[in-house]
C-alpha positions in Angstrom: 83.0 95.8 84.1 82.5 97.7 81.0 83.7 101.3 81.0 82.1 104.2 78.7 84.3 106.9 78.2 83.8 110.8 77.7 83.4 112.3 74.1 86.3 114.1 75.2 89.0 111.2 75.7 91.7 110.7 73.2 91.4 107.3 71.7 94.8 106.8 70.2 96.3 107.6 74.0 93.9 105.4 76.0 94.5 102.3 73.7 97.9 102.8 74.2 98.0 103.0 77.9 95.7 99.8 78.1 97.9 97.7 75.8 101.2 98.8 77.7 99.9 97.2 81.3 102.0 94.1 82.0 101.1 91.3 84.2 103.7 92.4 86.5 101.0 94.8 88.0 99.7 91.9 89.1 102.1 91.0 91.7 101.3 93.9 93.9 97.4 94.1 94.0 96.7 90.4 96.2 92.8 90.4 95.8 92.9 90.8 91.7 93.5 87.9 90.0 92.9 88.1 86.2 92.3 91.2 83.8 90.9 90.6 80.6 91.5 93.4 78.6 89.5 93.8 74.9 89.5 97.0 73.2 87.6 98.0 70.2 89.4 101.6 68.3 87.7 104.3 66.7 88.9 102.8 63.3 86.8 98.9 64.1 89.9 97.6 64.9 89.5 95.3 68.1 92.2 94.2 70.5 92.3 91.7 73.9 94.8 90.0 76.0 94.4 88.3 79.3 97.1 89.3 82.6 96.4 86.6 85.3 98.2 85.8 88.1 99.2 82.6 90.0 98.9 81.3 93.8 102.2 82.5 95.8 104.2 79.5 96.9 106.2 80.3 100.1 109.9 78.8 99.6 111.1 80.3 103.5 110.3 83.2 105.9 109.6 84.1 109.4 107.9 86.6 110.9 109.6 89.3 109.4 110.5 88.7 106.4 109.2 86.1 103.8 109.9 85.0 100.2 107.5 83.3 97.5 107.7 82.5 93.9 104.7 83.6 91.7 103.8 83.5 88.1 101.9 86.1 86.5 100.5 85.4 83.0 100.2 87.6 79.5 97.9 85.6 76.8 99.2 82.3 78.8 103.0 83.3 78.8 104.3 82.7 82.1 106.7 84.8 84.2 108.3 83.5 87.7 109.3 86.2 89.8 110.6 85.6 93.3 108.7 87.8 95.8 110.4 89.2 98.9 108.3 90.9 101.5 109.5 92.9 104.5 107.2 93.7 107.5 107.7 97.5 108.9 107.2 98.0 112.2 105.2 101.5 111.8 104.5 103.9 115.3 102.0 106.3 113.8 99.5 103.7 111.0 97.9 105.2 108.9 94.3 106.5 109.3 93.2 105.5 105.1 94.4 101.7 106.7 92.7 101.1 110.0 94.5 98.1 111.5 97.5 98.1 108.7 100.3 98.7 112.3 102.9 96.6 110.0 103.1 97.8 106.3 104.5 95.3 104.5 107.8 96.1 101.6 107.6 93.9 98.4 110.6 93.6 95.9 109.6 91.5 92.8 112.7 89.7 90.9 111.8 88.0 87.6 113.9 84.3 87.5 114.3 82.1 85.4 113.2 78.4 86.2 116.5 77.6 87.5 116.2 80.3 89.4 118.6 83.1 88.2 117.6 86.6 88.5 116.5 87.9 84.5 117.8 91.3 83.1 114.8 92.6 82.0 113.6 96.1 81.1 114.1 99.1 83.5 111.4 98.5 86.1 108.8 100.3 87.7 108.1 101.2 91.3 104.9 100.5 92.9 102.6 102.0 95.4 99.6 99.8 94.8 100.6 100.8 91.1 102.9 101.8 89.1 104.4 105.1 90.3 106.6 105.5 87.9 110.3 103.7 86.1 113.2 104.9 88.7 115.5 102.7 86.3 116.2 99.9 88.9 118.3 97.1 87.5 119.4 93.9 88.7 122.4 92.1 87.0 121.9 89.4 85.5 124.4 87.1 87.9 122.3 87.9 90.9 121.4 85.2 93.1 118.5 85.5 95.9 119.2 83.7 99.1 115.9 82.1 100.2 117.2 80.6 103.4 
């Protein structure tokens, strides 16, 4: 997909915006698997970079409540995050998701490959995509219990 912008836009913001999206967007949008990203400025200058994603491999769960490990990607630079997800039993679904009755709750931890939690920067919250940076941190002693 090749996007043509307005006359109107204001290069130096958009390029910006385009080279602050993480991989970590990733995680929470199931049916898009890679975004590769090239930019050519105003000034000739041209930029690219490539967020992927991984396959989610389930390490326990049940019915309610699951957890995977996933790797997203920036230029080939992995990241393991351990994904928890939380179904929500829901009275009233929502009419924009016909059939959605159990809404399901992600939280995202980035590990390292022995799997301790990583401090990284303040992180955003996500509603499809990023809402906004709420400041959430996790120390970096954290352990998840996958049992």
């Amino acid at each position: 997909m090749c996007l043509r912008l307005a006359e109107s836009y204001e290069a130096t913001e958009l390029v910006d915006a385009i080279k602050w999206l993480d991989s970590r967007l990733l995680i929470f949008l199931r049916k898009l698997r890679v975004l590769d990203l090239r930019v050519t400025e105003p000034s000739g200058n041209r930029w690219s970079t490539q967020l992927r994603r991984g396959e989610p491999t389930p390490l326990s769960g049940g019915l309610e409540h699951r957890y995977d490990s996933l790797d997203t990607f920036r230029d080939g630079a992995p990241q393991r995050y351990v994904v928890a997800g939380y179904r929500v039993q829901t009275p009233n679904p929502s009419h924009r998701r016909r059939g959605a009755t159990e809404p399901e709750l992600l939280l995202a931890f980035a590990v390292s490959n022995d799997g301790r939690t990583l401090l990284l920067s303040p992180q955003f919250v996500h509603a499809f995509l990023p809402v906004r940076d709420y400041g959430f941190k996790v120390p970096n002693d954290f352990q998840l219990d996958v049992s």
